[in-house]
C-alpha positions in Angstrom: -167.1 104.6 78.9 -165.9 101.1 79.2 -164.3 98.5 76.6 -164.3 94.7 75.3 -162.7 92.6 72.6 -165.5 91.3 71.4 -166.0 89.4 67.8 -167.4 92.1 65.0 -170.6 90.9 63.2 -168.0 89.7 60.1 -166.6 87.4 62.6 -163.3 89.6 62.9 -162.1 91.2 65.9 -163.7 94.2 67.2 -163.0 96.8 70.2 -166.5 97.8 71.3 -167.4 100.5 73.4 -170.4 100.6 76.5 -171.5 102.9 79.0 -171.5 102.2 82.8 -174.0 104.5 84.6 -172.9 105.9 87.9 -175.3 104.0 89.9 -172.3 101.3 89.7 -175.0 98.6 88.2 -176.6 99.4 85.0 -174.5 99.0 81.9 -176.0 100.6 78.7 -174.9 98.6 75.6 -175.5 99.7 71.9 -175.9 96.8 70.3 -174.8 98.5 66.8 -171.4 99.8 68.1 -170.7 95.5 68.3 -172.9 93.9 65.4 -174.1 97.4 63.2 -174.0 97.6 59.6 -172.4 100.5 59.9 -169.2 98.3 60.8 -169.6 96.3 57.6 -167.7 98.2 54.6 -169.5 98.5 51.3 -166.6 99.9 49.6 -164.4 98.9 47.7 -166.4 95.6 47.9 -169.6 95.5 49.7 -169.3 93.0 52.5 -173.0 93.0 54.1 -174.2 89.2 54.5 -177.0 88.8 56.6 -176.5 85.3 55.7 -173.4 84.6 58.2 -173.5 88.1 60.3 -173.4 87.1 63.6 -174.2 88.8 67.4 -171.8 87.0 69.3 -170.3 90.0 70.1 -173.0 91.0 72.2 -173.1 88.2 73.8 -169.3 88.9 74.7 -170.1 92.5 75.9 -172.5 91.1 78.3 -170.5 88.8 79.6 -167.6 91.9 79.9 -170.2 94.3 81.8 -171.3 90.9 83.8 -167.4 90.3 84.9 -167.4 94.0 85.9 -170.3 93.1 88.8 -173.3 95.0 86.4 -176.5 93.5 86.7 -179.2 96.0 85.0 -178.9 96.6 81.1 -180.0 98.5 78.8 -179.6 97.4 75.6 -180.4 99.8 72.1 -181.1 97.1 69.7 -181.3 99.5 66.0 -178.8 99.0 63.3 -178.3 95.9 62.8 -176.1 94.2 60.3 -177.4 90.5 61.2 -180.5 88.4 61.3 -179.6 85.4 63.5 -182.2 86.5 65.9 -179.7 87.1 68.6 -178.1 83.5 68.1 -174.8 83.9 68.4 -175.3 85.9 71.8 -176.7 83.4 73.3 -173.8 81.0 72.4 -171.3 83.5 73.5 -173.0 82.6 77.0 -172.9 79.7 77.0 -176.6 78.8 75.5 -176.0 75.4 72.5 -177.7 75.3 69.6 -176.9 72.2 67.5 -177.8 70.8 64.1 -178.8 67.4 63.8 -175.5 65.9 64.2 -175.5 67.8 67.9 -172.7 70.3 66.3 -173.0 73.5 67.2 -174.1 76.4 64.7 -171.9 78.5 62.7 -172.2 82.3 62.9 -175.7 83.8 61.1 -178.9 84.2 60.5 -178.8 81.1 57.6 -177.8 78.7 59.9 -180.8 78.7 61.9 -182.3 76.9 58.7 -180.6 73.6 60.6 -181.2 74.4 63.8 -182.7 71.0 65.9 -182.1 71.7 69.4 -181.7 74.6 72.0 -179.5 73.3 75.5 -180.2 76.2 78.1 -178.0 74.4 80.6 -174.7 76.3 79.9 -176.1 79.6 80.0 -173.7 81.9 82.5 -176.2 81.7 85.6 -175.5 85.6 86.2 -177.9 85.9 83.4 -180.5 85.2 86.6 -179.6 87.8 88.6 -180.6 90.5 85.5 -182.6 93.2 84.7 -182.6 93.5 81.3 -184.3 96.3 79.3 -184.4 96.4 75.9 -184.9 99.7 73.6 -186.7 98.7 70.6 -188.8 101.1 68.1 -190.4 98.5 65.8 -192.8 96.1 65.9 -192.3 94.0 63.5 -193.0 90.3 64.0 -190.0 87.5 63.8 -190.8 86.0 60.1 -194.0 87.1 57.3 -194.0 90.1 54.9 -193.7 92.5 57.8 -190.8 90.4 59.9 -187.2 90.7 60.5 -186.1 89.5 57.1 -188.7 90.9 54.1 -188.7 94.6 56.0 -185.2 95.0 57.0 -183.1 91.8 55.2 -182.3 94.2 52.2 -180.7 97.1 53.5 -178.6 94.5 55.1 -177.8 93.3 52.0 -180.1 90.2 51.5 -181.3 89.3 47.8 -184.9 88.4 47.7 -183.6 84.9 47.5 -181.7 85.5 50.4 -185.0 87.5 52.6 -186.7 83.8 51.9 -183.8 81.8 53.1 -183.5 83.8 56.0 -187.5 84.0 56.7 -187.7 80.2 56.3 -184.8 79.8 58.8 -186.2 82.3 61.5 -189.4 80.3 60.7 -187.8 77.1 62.5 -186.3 78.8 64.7 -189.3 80.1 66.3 -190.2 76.8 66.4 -187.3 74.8 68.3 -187.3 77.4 70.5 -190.9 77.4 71.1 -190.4 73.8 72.3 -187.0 73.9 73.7 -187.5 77.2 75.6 -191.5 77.8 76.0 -191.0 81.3 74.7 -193.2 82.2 71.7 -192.1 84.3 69.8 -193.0 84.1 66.3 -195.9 86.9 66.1 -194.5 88.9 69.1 -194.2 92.6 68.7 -190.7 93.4 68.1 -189.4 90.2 68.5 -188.0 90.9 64.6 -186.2 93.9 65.7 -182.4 93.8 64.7 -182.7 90.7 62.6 -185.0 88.9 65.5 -182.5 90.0 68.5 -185.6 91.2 70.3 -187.1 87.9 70.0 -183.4 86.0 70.9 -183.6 88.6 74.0 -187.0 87.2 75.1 -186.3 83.8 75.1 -183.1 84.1 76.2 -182.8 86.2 78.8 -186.1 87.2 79.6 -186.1 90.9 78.3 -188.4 93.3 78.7 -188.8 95.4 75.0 -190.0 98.6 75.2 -189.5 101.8 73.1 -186.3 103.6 73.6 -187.4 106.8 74.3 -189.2 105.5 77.5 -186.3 103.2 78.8 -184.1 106.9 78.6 -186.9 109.2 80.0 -187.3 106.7 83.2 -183.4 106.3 83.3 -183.0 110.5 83.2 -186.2 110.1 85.8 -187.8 112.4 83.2 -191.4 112.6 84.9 -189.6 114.3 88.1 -187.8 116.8 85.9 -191.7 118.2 84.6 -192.5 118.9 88.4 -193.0 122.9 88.6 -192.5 123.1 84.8 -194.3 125.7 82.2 -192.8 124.5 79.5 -190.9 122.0 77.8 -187.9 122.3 74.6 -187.1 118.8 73.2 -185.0 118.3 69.8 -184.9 116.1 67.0 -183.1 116.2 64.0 -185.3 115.9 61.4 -188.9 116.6 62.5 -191.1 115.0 59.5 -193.9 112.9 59.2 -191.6 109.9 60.7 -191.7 111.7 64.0 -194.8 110.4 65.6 -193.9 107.1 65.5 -192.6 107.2 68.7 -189.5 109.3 67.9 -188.2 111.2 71.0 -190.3 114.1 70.5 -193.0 112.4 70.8 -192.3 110.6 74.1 -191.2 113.8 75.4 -194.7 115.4 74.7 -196.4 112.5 75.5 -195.7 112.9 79.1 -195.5 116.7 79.2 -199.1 117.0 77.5 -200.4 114.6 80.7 -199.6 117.3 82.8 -200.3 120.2 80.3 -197.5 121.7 79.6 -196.9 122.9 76.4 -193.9 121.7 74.4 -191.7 123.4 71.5 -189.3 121.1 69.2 -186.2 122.3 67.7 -185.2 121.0 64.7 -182.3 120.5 62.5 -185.0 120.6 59.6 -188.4 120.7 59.6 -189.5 117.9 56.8 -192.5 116.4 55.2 -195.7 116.6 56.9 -193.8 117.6 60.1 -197.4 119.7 61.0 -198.7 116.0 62.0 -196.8 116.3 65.4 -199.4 119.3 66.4 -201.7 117.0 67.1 -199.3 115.0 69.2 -198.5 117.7 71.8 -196.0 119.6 70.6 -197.4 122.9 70.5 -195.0 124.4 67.8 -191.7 124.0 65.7 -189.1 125.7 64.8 -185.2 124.9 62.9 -182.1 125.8 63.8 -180.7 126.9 60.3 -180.3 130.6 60.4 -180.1 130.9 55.8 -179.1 128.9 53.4 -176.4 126.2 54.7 -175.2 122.8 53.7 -175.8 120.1 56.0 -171.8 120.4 57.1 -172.1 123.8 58.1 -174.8 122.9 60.1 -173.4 120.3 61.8 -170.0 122.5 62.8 -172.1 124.7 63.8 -174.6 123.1 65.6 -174.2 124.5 68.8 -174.2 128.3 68.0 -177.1 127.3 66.0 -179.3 125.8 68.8 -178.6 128.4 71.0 -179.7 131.5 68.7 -183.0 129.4 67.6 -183.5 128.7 71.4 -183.1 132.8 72.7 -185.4 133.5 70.0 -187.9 131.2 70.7 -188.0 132.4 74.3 -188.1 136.1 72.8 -190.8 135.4 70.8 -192.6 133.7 74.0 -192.1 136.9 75.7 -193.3 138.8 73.2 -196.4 136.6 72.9 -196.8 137.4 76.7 -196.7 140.5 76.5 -199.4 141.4 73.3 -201.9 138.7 74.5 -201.5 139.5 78.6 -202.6 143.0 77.4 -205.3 142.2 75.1 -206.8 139.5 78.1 -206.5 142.6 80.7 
């Protein structure tokens, strides 16, 4: 674990953590450990403002990891507290965006509304020389009823005055940089994620999106793990109805069910609808609450817990084996 003084998406300063794998060149960065909404206090006064939240920190944490000689990212993009569409990253290295007067843009996602021109030529030309992979699991579009603003503008904090002002502002910037940098980005799938950083991430650095769980299971080189394999236990902790979209779980069957082997989740709780994952490989569920707990408890005891629902799944396995092998002989 590595760290950087990097600006907080308030516009304070913030110590942000990152990961350096031990391959000595790809840096994992989260982006909401630097510009989350889980920085921004809501008490005593709630301080969310999607309005003036800003990502430069990111861009400062790249820069950090790019100082330390890493050249492959991977970069969690969920969690966001802005919706400047990765805007201030991209000045923290060195990209200028400028209002009609040629002054540069403050911090945030309403700022974009003035927005006139895009100048690549101060980008930090290490950007080049990355591989950038970006963990996104939405699909929303930049701007519209399903983009960055309208879905996620109001757990942010944005007002339904505030989701127009901020759609109409990602709405020109989609434009200026669709004629400043080429990149299209407006309708792209996931380009709204995290306020419209997976569209900044496009056009800026030429990411590559693609959902989390598959960046991790190539990183982990999952696929090799399944060689010689009869079965497979994967986790989650709520297995509901919200599983199959993409969810762990899901990408962990996914690719076990290719090969067909079965595969058992273990849940903190087994919610809504959580049947629906049958038909998306997992062959059955189970949770790790042993009676009645709170969700404290649980959590203390999370380990203990696991470990007990896991012997008794493979107990139960055994059993299995051993009424069916007889009945089949």
């Amino acid at each position: 674990i590595k760290t950087a003084k990097v600006t907080g998406p308030l516009g304070g300063p913030h110590t942000a953590e990152w990961g350096a794998m031990g391959d000595g060149r790809t840096a994992v960065i989260e982006m909401a450990r630097i510009s989350g909404l889980a920085l921004v206090p809501v008490e005593p006064i709630d301080r969310r403002d999607p309005l003036t939240a800003t990502t430069y920190g990111l861009g400062e944490a790249i820069k950090a990891a790019l100082d330390d000689g890493y050249r492959r990212f991977i970069i969690g993009i969920g969690g966001s507290a802005t919706n400047d569409a990765g805007a201030g990253m991209a000045q923290a290295l060195g990209i200028h965006l400028r209002d009609g007067d040629g002054h540069e843009l403050p911090y945030g996602g309403a700022a974009l509304a003035d927005l006139e021109s895009i100048d690549l030529s101060g980008l930090d030309p290490r950007a080049s020389e990355c591989e950038i992979m970006v963990a996104c699991d939405v699909n929303n579009p930049l701007t519209g009823p399903e983009g960055a603003s309208a879905i996620f503008g109001p757990q942010k904090g944005a007002t339904p005055e505030m989701v127009d002002q901020l759609d109409a502002a990602l709405e020109k910037f989609a434009a200026v940089v669709k004629r400043d940098v080429g990149a299209d980005i407006k309708n792209m799938m996931g380009a709204g994620a995290a306020g419209g950083l997976g569209g900044g991430m496009v056009a800026f650095l030429g990411a590559e999106l693609a959902p989390g769980v598959d960046i991790v299971l190539d990183t982990v080189e999952f696929d090799k793990h399944l060689e010689g394999a009869d079965l497979v236990l994967t986790g989650e902790g709520a297995l509901d109805s919200q599983t199959v979209y993409n969810k762990a779980p899901i990408g962990v069957s996914r690719r076990a069910s290719q090969r067909g082997i079965p595969v058992i989740a273990i849940a903190g709780t087994l919610g809504d609808h959580y049947h629906i994952v049958h038909e998306h490989g997992i062959s059955a569920a189970t949770s790790i609450p042993n009676g009645p707990m709170t969700l404290e408890s649980a959590s203390e005891h999370a380990a203990h817990l696991i470990t007990d629902a896991t012997r008794q799944v493979i107990r139960m396995l055994k059993v299995g084996g051993q009424v069916f092998g007889q009945k089949t002989k």
